[in-house]
C-alpha positions as CSV (number, residue, x, y, z in Angstrom):
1,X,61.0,0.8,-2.0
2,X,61.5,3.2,0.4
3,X,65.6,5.1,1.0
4,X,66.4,2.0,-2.0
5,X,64.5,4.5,-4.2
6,X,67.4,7.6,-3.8
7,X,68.2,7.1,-7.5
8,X,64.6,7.9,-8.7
9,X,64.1,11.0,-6.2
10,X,67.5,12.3,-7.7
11,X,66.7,11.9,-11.2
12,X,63.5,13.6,-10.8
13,X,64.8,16.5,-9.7
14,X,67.8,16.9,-12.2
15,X,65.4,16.2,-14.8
16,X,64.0,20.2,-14.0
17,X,67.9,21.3,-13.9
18,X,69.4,23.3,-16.8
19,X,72.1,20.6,-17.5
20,X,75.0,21.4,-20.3
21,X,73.9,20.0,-24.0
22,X,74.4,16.3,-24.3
23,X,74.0,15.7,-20.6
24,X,71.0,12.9,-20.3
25,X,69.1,12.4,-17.5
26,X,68.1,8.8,-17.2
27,X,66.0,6.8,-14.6
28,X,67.5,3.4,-14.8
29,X,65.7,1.5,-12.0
30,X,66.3,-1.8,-12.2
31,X,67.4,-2.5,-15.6
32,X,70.5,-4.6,-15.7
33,X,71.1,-5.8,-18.7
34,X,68.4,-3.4,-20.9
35,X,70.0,-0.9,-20.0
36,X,73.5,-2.0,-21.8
37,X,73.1,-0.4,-24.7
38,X,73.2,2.9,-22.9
39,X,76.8,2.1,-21.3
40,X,77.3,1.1,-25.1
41,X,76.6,4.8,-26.6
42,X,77.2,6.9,-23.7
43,X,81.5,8.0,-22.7
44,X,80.4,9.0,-19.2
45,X,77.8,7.9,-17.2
46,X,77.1,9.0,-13.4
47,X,75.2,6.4,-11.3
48,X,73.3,7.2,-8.0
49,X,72.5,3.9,-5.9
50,X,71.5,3.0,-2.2
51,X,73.7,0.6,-0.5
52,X,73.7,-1.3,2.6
53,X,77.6,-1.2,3.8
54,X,77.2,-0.2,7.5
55,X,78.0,3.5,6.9
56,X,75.4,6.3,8.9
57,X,72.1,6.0,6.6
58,X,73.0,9.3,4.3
59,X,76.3,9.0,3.9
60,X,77.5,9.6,0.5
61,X,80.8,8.2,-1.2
62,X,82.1,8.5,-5.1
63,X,83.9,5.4,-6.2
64,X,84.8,5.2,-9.9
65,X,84.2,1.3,-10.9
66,X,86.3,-0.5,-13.4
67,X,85.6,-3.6,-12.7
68,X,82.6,-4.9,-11.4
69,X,84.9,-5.9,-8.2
70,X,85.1,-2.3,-7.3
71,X,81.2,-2.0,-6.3
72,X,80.8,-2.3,-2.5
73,X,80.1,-5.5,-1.8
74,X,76.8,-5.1,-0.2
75,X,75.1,-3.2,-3.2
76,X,71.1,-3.1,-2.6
77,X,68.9,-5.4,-4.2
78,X,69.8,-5.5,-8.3
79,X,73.8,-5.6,-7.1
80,X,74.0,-8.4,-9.4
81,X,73.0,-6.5,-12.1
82,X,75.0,-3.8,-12.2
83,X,78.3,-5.6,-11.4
84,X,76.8,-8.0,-14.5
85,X,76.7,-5.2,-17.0
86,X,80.2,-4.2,-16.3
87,X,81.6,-7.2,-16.6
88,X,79.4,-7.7,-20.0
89,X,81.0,-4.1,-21.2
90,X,84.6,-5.2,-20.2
91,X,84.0,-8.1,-22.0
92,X,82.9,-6.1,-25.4
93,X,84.9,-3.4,-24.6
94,X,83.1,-0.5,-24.3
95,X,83.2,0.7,-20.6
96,X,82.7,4.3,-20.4
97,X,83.8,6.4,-17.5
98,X,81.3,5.8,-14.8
99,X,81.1,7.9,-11.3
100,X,78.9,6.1,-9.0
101,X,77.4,8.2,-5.8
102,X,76.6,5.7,-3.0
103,X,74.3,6.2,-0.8
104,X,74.3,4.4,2.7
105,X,70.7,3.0,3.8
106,X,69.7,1.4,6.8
107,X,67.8,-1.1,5.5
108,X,65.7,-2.0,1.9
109,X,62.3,-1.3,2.9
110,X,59.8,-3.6,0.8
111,X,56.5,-0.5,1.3
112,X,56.3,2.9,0.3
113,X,58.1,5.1,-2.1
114,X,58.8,8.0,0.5
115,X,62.0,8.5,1.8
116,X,62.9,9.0,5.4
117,X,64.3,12.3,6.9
118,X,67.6,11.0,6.5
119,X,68.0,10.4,2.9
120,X,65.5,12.9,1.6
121,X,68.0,15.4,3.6
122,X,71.3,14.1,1.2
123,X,69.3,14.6,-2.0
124,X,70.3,18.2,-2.6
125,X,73.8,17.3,-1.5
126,X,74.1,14.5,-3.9
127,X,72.7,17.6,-6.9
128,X,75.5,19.4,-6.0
129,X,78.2,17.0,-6.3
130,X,76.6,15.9,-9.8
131,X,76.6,19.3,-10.8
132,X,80.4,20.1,-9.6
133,X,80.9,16.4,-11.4
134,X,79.3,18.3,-14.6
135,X,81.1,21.5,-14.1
136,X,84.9,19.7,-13.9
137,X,84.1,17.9,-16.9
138,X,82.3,20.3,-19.1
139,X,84.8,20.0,-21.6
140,X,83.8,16.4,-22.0
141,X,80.2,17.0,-21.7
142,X,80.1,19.8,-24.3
143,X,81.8,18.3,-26.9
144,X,79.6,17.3,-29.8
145,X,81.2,13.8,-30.7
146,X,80.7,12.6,-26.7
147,X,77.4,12.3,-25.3
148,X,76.9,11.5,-21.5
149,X,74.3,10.0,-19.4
150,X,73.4,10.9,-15.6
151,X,71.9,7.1,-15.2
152,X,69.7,7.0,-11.9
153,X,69.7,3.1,-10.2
């Protein structure tokens, strides 16, 4: 679907990166609620989703969600979902640490899986700050009782 697709270009490229043991790279699309018992298993888990907030298409924030209220409120089309499976983790208690990367779209584009100049241009930016993300926590990432999942939206 277009820029709404940023998650899947992402993932496919940190799939070929030489990421710490016990790093995972996921493609999550939209799962919702299958993809609980990941969130279940996994301490810290590092989201990359499009979003339509009004920002310049390709800019890029980190917010760190701990309630399903602290999603932007005009999350792309499977909002519901994710702000639904963090509310379902609260409820059983097992939230991990998530990062979410936003990315700012223009518009959810219903053809295509290309992305346009402007988006395809962050996707090496957002590898970087997932790898600095990686590098600052590599203590948690390499320790063998944690396990960590880069899940792709």
């Amino acid at each position: 679907m277009g820029d709404e697709g940023i998650g899947v270009h992402v993932a496919k490229q940190l799939e070929n990166e030489l990421l710490p043991a016990g790093v995972d790279v996921l493609d999550g699309g939209t799962g919702g609620f299958y993809l609980l018992e990941y969130f279940e298993i996994y301490k810290h888990v590092i989201l990359v989703d499009a979003t339509l907030d009004g920002n310049t298409p390709g800019t890029i924030r980190l917010i760190k969600p701990r309630f399903a209220s602290d999603f932007p409120p005009a999350m792309s089309t499977h909002d519901i979902g994710l702000k639904d499976l963090v509310s379902a983790l609260q409820v059983l208690g097992k939230m991990p640490e998530i990062d979410l990367f936003v990315v700012s779209i223009h518009s959810i584009q219903q053809q295509g899986i290309e992305l346009t100049p402007a988006i395809a241009g962050v996707v090496p930016d957002i590898i970087n700050k997932i790898r600095c993300l990686v590098a600052l926590d590599e203590s948690i990432f390499t320790e063998p009782t944690i396990e960590n999942m880069i899940a792709i939206d």
